[in-house]
C-alpha positions in Angstrom: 11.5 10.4 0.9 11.1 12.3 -2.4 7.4 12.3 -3.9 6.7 11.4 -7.9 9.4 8.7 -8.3 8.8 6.8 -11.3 11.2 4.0 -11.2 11.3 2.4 -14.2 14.9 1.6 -16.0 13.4 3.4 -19.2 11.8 6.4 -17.6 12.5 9.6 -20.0 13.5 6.9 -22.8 10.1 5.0 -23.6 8.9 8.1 -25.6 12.0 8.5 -27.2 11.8 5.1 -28.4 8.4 5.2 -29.9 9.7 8.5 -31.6 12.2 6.5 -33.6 15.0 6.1 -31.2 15.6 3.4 -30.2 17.8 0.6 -31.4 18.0 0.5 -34.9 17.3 -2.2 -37.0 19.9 -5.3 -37.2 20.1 -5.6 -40.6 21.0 -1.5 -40.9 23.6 -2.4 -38.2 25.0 -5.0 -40.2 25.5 -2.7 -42.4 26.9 -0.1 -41.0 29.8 -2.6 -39.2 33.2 -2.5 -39.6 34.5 -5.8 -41.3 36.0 -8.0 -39.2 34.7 -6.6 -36.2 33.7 -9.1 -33.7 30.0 -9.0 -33.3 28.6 -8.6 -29.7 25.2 -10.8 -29.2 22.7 -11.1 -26.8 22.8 -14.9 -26.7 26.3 -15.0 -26.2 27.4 -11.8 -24.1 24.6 -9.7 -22.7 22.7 -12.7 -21.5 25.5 -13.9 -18.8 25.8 -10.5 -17.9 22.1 -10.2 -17.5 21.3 -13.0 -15.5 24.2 -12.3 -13.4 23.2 -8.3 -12.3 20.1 -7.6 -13.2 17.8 -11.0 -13.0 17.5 -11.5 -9.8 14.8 -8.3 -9.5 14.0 -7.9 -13.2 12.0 -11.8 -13.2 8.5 -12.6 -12.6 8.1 -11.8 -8.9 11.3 -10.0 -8.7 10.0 -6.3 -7.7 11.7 -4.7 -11.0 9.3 -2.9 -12.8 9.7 -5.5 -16.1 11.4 -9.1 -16.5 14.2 -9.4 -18.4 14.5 -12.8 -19.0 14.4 -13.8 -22.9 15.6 -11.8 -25.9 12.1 -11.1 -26.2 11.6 -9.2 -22.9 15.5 -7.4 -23.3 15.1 -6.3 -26.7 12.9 -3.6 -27.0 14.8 -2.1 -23.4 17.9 -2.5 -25.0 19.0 1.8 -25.6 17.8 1.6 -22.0 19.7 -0.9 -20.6 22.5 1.1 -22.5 21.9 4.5 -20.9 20.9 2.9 -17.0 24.3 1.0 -16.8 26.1 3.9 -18.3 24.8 6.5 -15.9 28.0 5.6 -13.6 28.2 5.3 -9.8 25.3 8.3 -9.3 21.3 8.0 -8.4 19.7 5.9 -11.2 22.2 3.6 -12.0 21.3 0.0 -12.4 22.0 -2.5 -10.9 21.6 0.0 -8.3 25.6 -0.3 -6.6 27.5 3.4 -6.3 30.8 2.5 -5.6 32.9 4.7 -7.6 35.8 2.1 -9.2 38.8 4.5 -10.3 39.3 5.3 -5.9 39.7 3.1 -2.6 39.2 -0.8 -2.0 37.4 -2.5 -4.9 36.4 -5.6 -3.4 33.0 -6.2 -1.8 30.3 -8.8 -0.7 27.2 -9.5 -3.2 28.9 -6.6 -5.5 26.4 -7.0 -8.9 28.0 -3.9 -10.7 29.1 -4.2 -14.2 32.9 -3.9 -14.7 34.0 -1.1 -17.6 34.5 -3.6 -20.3 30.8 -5.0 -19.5 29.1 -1.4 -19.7 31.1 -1.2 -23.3 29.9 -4.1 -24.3 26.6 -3.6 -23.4 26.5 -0.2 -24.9 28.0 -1.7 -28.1 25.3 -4.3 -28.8 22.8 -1.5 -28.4 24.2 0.3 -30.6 24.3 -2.3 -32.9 20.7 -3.2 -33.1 20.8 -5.4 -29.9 21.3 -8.7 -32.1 20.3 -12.2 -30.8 22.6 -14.3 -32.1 23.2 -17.9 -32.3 20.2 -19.4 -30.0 23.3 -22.2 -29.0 25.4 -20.0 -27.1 22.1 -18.5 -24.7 23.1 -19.8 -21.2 20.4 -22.2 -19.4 17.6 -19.8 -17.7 18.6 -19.2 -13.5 16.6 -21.3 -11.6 14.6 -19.5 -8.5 13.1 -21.2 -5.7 10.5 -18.2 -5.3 10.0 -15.2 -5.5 10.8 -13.7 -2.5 14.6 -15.9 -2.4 17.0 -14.8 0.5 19.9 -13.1 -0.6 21.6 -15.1 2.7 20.1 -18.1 1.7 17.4 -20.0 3.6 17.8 -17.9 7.1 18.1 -20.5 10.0 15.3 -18.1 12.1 12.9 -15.7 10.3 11.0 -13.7 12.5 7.8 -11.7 11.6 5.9 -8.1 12.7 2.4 -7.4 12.9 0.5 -6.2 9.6 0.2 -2.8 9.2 -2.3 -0.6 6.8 -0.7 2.3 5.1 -3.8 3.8 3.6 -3.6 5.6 0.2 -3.8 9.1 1.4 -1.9 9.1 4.6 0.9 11.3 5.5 4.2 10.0 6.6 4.1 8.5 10.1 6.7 8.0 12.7 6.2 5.6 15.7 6.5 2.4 17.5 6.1 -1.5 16.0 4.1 -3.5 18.3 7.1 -5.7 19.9 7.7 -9.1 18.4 8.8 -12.3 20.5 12.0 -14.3 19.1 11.6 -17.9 19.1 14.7 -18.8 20.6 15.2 -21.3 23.2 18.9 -21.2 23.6 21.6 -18.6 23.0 22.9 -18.3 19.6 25.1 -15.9 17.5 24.1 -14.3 14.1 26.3 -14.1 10.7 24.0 -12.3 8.4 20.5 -10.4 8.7 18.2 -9.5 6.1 15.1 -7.5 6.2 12.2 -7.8 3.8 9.2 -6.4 3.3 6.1 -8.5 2.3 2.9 -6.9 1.3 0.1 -6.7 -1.3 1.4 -3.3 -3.3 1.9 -4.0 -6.9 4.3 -1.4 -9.1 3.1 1.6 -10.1 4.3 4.8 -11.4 1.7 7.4 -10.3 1.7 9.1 -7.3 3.8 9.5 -4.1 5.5 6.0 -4.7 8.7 4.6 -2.9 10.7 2.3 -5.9 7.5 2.1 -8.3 5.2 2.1 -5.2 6.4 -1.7 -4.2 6.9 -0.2 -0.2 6.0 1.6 2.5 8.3 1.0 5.4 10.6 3.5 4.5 13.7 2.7 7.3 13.2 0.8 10.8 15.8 1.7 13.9 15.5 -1.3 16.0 17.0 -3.4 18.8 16.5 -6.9 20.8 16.4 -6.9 24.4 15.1 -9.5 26.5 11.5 -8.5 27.3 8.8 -6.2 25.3 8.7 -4.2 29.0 12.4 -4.3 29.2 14.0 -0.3 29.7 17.3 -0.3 28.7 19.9 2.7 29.8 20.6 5.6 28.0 23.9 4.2 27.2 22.7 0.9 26.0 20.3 2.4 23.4 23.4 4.1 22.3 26.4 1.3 22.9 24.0 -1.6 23.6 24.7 -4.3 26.1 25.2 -8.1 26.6 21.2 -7.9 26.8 20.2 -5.5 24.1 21.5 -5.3 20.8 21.2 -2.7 18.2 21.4 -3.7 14.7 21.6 -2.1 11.5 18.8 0.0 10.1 15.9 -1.4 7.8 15.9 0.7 4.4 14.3 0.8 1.4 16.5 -1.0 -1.3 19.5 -1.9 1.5 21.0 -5.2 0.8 21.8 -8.0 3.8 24.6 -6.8 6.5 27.3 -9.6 6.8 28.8 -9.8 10.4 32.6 -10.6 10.6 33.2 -14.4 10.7 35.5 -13.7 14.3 32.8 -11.4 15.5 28.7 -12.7 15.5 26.2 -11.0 16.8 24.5 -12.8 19.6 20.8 -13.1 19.9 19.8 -14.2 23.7 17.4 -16.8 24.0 13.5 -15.0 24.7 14.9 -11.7 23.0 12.0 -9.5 21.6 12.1 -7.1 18.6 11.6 -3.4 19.8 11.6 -0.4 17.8 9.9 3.1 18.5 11.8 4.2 15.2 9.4 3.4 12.2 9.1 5.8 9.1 6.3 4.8 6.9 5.2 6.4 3.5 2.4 5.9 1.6 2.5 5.0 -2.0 -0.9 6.2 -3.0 -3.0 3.0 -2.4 -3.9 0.7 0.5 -1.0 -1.1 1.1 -0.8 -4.4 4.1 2.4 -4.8 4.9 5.1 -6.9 7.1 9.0 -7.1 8.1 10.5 -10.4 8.0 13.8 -10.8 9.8 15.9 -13.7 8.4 19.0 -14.8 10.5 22.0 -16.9 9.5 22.9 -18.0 12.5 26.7 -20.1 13.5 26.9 -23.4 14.7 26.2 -24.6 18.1 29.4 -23.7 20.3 30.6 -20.7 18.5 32.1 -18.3 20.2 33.7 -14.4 19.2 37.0 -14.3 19.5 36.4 -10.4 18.7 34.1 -8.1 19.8 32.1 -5.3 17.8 33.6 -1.5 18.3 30.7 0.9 19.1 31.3 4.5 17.9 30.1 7.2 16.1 30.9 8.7 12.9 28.7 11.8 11.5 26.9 15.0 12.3 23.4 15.2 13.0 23.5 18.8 14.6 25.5 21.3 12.6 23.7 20.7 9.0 23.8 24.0 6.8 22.3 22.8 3.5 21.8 26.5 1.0 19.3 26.5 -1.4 20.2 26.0 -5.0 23.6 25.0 -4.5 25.4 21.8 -6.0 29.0 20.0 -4.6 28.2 21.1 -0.3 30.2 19.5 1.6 30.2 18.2 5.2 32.9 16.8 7.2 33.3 14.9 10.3 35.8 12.9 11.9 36.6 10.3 15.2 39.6 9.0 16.3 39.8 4.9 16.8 40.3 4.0 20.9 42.0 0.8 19.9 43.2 -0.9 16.9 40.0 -1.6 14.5 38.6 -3.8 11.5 36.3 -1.4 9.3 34.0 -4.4 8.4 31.3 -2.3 6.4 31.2 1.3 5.2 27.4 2.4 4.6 27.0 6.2 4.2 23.5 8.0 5.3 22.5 10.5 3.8 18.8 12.0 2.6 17.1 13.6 -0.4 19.8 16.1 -0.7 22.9 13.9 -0.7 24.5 12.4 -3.6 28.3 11.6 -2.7 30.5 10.2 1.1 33.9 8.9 1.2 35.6 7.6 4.1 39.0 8.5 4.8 41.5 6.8 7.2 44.8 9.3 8.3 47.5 7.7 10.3 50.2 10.6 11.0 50.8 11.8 6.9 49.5 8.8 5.8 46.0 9.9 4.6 44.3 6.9 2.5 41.0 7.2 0.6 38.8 3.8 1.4 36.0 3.9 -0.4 33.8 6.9 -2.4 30.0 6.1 -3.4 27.5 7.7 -5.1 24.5 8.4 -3.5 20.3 7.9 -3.8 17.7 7.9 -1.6 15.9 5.5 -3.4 18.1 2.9 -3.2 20.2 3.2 0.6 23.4 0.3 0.4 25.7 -1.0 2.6 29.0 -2.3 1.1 30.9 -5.0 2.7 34.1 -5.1 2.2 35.4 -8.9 1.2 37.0 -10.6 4.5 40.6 -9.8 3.0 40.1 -6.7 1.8 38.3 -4.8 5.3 40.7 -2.1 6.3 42.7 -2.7 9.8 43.5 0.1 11.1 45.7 0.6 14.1 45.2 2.9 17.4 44.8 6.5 17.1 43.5 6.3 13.2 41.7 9.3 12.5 38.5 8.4 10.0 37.4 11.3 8.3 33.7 11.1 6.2 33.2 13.6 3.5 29.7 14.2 2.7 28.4 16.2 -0.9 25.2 17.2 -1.3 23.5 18.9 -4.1 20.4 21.1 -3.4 19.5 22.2 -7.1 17.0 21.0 -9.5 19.7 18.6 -11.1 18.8 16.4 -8.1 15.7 14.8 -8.7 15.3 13.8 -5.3 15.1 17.0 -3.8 10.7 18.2 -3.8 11.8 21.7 -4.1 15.6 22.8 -4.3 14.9 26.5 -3.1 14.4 25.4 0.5 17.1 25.5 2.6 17.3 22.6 4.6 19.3 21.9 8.1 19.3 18.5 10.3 15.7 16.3 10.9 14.3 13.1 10.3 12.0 13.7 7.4 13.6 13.2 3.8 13.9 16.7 2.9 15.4 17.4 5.8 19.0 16.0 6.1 21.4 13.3 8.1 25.0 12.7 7.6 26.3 9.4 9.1 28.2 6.6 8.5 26.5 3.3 9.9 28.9 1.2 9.1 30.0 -2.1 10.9 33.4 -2.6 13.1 35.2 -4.4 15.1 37.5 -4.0 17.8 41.2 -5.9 17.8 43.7 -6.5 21.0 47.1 -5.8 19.9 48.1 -9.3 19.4 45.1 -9.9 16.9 45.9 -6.7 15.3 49.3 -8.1 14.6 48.0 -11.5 13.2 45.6 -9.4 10.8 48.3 -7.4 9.1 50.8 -10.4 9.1 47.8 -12.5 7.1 47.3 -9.4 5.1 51.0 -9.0 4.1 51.1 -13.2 3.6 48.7 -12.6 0.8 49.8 -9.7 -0.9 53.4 -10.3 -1.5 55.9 -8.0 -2.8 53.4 -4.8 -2.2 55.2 -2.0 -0.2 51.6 -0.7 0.3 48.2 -2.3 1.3 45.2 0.0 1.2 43.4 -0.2 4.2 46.1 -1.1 6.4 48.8 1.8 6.8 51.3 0.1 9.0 51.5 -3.8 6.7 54.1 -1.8 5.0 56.1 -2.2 8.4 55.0 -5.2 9.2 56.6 -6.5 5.6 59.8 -5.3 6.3 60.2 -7.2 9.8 58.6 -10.1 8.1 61.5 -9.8 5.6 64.2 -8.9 8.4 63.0 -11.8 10.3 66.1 -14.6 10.9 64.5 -17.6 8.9 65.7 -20.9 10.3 68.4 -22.9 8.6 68.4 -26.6 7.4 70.3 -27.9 10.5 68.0 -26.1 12.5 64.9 -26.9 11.0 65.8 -30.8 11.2 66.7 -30.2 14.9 63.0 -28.8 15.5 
């Protein structure tokens, strides 16, 4: 994790305010406006757009670093606000989403970016002396039911560790958590997972702080299985088991993981929490500190009617990383055992990294899914909207690209003249993609693409899906039946 992060959205510009440089005045922007020229206000279009991306952290309670609530909290942050959302899909963006818009899918779950138009406009009011405008046209204030609100919604089952004490001067530790029972009395299946952390920290900017010094678990690795004593098999810590269960990693900044709707995760009834992956990191005081676990579980009597596809994507062995040298690549590649539903793409890199994209090829077909910026600070996942996750069919080569940049340009990085190969630690490096999939029998590969081509008609091409373009055409070839016969039926 990379030391002296000061993680505030006006880090670099505060001074340049106080020098004189921030917004200027609104009558001199009055002024200085063309006639006619329709005037962007706070009340009336930064507000929506406010309370839509950035509320939900930037509020009393919220973990950002101010509120940014009222015209009164915004304004003086307002050539800020300007520069943070114009920064583009790289490390310090905010809201902090890295998709890069002009390549792949574009639709995802709990996406909070701002669209082109919205940066414009936000860059425009700035630049116009961030007027309020007409009180009238200010949008009722969000309503929160606390501070720490589940981005789920109220989880059907939260589940809690054991304190721990990070002390102020400790180094970064890896170990075990204690093992936590589930209280479960009956079988059930999981739709969404979230992960917080709940502690004492307040935000700072001094020090060896992760996100303004609000946490200190920096990622957990862990797994249910059904007793703390439990030893599960080499290959279920790898491909799990109708026992055990590994789930997606813990991160700082990672948002909840959505489980297909035809695919839940099932939790066993008198499952325990076991990790003996834990990375801590101090943020330069005495921090207490908890996980809570909050599950959205399916109704009594679900059942999958698909089943999760277990494989790996990435290289954690042959990781070259030269000192003082930007735009490094990495590639690695894995070819699909049966037809597949890419349900998330969430790339993994460390201190170093700063780009992945995922590519699917299908004979000459090659298609770019998805290309994100990168920060350690601030590790997504990006769930792709249920009819927009690629289906892909047998023998699909995906191909991740990794870039790195090991100069001084990435902030990141303690000290770019190191060379730096494969590890744990965050100077050292990892390239994977821990995404979520899920495998499809041939028949429910063939209902997928036929509902796919159903709702995109008239397209000869479907990104994410290289063979709906043949599918079409025998949906289009297909005898349809006539009157006489459709009256006989």
């Amino acid at each position: 994790m990379r030391l002296n992060w000061k993680w505030t959205l006006g880090l670099g510009l505060a001074a340049a305010t106080a020098a004189g440089l921030g917004a200027p005045s609104g009558l001199k922007a009055q002024q200085s406006a063309g006639a006619g020229a329709p005037e962007i206000t706070y009340t009336k279009d930064i507000a929506p757009i406010i309370q839509r991306s950035c509320e939900n952290c930037h509020r009393p309670g919220g973990g950002g670093p101010m509120p940014l609530t009222t015209y009164e909290e915004v304004r003086p942050w307002a050539r800020a606000i300007k520069q943070r959302t114009g920064i583009g899909p790289h490390a310090g963006v905010m809201p902090p989403w890295y998709m890069e818009k002009n390549i792949g899918i574009q639709k995802y779950k709990d996406d909070p970016s701002l669209s082109a138009a919205e940066v414009a406009k936000v860059a425009k009011w700035a630049d116009s002396g961030a007027p309020r405008g007409n009180p009238a046209d200010m949008p009722p204030p969000k309503q929160y039911a606390d501070a720490n609100t589940w981005r789920i919604g109220t989880p059907d089952l939260i589940v809690k560790t054991k304190d721990i004490v990070v002390k102020a001067n400790s180094p970064d530790w890896w170990g075990e958590i204690e093992p936590v029972p589930i209280p479960l009395d009956e079988d059930r299946y999981v739709l969404a997972v979230e992960i917080k952390e709940v502690n004492n920290a307040t935000m700072h900017n001094g020090g060896r702080d992760t996100v303004g010094g609000l946490f200190v678990w920096h990622h957990l690795i862990y797994r249910t299985q059904p007793g703390a004593d439990y030893v599960p098999t080499e290959l279920e810590t790898v491909a799990g088991s109708d026992n055990v269960v590994n789930w997606p990693v813990h991160e700082v900044g990672r948002n909840p993981d959505y489980f297909d709707p035809k695919s839940a995760v099932l939790l066993k009834k008198g499952s325990w929490i076991f990790s003996d992956s834990l990375h801590t990191h101090s943020s330069g005081k005495d921090v207490t500190s908890h996980l809570e676990f909050g599950y959205k579980l399916a109704p009594k009597g679900y059942k999958p009617t698909y089943k999760r596809a277990v494989f790996g994507l990435g290289n954690g062995v042959d990781i070259d990383i030269k000192a003082m040298e930007k735009d490094q690549q990495l590639h690695a590649y894995t070819v699909l055992n049966e037809p597949t539903k890419i349900i998330s793409f969430e790339p993994h890199l460390h201190a170093p990294g700063n780009r992945m994209c995922l590519e699917a090829i299908w004979g000459y077909n090659i298609q770019t899914l998805s290309c994100v910026g990168y920060d350690h600070n601030w590790v997504r996942g990006y769930s792709y909207t249920d009819d927009a996750a690629p289906i892909l069919p047998k023998g699909t080569i995906l191909h991740i690209i990794a870039y790195f940049d090991n100069t001084a340009g990435n902030k990141n990085v303690p000290d770019p003249r190191n060379w730096s190969g494969s590890g744990n630690r965050s100077i050292t490096n990892m390239f994977i993609d821990l995404g979520n999939r899920v495998a499809l029998t041939e028949e429910q590969f063939q209902e997928e693409m036929r509902a796919r081509v159903a709702a995109n008609p008239g397209k000869d091409v479907i990104l994410g899906c290289p063979l709906c373009g043949v599918v079409a055409q025998q949906m289009k070839a297909a005898p349809r039946p006539t009157q006489n016969q459709g009256q006989q039926q």
